[in-house]
C-alpha positions as CSV (number, residue, x, y, z in Angstrom):
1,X,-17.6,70.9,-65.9
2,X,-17.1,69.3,-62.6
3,X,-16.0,72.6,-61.1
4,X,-19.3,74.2,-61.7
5,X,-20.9,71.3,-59.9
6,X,-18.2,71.6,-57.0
7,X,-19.7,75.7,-57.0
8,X,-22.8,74.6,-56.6
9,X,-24.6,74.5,-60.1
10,X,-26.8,71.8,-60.1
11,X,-26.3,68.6,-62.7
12,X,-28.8,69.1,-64.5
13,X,-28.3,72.9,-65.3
14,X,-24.9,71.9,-66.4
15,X,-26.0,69.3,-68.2
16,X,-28.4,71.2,-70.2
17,X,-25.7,73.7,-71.4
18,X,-24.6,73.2,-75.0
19,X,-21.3,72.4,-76.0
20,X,-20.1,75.7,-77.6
21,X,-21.3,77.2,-74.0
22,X,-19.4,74.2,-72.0
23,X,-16.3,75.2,-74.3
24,X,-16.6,78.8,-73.3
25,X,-17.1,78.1,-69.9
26,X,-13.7,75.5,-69.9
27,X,-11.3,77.8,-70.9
28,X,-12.6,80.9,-68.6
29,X,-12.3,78.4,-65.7
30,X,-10.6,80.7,-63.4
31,X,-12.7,83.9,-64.3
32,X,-16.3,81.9,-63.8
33,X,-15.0,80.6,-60.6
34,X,-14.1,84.3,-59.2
35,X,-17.5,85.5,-60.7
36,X,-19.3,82.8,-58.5
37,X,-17.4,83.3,-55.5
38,X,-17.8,86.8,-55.7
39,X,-21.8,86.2,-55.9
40,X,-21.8,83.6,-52.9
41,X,-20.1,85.9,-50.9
42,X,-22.9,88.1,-51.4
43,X,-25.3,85.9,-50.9
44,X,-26.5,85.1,-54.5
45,X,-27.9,81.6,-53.8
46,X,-29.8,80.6,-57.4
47,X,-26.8,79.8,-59.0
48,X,-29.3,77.2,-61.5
49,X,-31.6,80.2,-62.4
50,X,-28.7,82.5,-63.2
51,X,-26.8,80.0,-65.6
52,X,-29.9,78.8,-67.2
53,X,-31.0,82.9,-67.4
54,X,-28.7,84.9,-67.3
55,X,-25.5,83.3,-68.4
56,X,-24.2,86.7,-69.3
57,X,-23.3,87.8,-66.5
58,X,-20.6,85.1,-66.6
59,X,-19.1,86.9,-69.4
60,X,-18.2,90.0,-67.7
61,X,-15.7,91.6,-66.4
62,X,-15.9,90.8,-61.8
63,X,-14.4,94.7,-61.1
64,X,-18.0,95.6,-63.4
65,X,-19.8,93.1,-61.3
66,X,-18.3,94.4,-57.9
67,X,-19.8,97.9,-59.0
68,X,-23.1,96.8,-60.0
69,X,-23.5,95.5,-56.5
70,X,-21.7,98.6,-54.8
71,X,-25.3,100.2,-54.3
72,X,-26.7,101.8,-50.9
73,X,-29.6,99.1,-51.2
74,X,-27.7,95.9,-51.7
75,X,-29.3,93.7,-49.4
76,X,-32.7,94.5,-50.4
77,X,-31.5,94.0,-54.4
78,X,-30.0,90.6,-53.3
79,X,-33.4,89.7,-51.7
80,X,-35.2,90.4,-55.4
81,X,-32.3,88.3,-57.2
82,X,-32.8,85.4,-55.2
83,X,-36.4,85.4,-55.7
84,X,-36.1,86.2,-59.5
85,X,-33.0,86.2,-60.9
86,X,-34.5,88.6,-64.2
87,X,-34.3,91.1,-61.2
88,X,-30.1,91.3,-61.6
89,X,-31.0,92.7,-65.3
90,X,-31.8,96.2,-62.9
91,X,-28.2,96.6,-61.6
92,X,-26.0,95.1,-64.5
């Protein structure tokens, strides 16, 4: 799970994920790493709280993501993530 690492989930978060999650999150290498890139690029930074939270997220499809973020108050919605991840369950 090294990749997760290299996207900036801590050790211990990955660590703490069980094996039929760490299988899961193996095969759908490529898709997890869009799905994080996509959220860096919009400045999602608690990428421990939001595996350890709200894993889900990591299951769905990036165009679905994209327009849950497409919103006229993104930045302000961003701010709320960051400070408490249970905030992205308003958008998604």
């Amino acid at each position: 799970m090294k990749y997760l690492v290299d996207l900036g989930v801590s050790h211990e978060i990955v660590d703490s994920l069980n094996e039929a999650i760490c299988y899961d999150l193996k095969v759908n290498e490529n898709k997890i790493t869009e799905i994080i890139n996509f959220l860096k690029s919009i400045a999602i930074n608690n990428l421990d709280d939001l595996i350890s939270q709200e894993l889900r997220i990591l299951y769905m499809d990036l165009d679905d993501i994209k327009k849950a973020f497409d919103i006229p108050n993104r930045s302000e919605m961003i701010e709320l993530i960051n400070n408490d991840i249970v905030a992205i369950e308003e958008i998604l």
